[in-house]
C-alpha positions as CSV (number, residue, x, y, z in Angstrom):
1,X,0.0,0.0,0.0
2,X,1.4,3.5,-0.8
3,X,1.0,6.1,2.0
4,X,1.9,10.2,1.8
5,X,3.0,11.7,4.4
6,X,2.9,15.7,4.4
7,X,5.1,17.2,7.2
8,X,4.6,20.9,8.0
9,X,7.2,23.2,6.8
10,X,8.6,20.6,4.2
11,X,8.5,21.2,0.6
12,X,8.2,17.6,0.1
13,X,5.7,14.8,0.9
14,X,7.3,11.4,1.9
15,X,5.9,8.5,0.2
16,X,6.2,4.8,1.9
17,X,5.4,1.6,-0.1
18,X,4.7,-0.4,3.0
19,X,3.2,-4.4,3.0
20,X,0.5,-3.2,5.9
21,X,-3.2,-3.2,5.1
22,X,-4.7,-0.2,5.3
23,X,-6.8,-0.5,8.3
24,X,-3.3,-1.2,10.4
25,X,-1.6,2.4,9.3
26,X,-5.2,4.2,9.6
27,X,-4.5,3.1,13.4
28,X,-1.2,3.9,13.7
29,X,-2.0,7.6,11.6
30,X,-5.0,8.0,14.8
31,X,-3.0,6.9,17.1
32,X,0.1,9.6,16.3
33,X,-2.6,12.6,16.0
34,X,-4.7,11.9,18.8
35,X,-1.4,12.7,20.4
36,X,-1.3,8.6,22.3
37,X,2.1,8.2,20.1
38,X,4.9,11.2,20.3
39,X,6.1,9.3,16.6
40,X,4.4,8.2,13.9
41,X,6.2,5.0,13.1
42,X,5.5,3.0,9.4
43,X,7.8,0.5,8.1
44,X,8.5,0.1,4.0
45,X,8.1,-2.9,2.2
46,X,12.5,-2.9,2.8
47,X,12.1,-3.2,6.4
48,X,13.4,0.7,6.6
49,X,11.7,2.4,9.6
50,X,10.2,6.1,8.3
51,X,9.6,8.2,11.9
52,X,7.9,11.7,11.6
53,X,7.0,13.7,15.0
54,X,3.2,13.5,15.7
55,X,3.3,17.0,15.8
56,X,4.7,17.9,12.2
57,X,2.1,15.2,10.5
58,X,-0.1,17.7,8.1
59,X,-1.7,15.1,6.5
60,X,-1.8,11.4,5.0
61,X,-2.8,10.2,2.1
62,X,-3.8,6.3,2.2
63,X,-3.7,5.1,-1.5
64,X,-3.7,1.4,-3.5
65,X,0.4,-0.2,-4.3
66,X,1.9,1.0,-8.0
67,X,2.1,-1.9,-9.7
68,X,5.3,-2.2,-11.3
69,X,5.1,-2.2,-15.5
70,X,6.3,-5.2,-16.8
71,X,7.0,-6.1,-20.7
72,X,6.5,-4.0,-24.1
73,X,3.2,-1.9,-24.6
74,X,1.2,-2.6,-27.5
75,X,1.9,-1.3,-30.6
């Protein structure tokens, strides 16, 4: 599943290609801004831990995986 991440005063979003379902990082998202959490913590397909401060979160986008393009495209 692909998730965005917008952090306050970043020009950039930070995108995570994790193997989570999508109910798991909603709860881990509520958890982080409901201020439970100090760190919202997702881990990447890679095992690579991404940590952003609850407090800089501005928002999240929960979208479907990219699938990868495989082969020639028709002609």
């Amino acid at each position: 599943m692909e998730v965005k991440i917008g952090v306050q005063h970043a020009p950039r979003e930070i995108v995570v290609e994790t193997k989570k379902a999508a109910d798991e990082v909603e709860s881990a998202v509520t958890a982080a801004l409901s201020g439970d959490v100090k760190v919202l913590t997702l881990v990447d397909e890679h095992d690579r831990k991404v940590l952003v401060p609850s407090d800089r979160v501005a928002y999240v986008e929960l979208g479907e995986p990219t699938g990868r393009k495989v082969g020639f495209g028709t002609i």
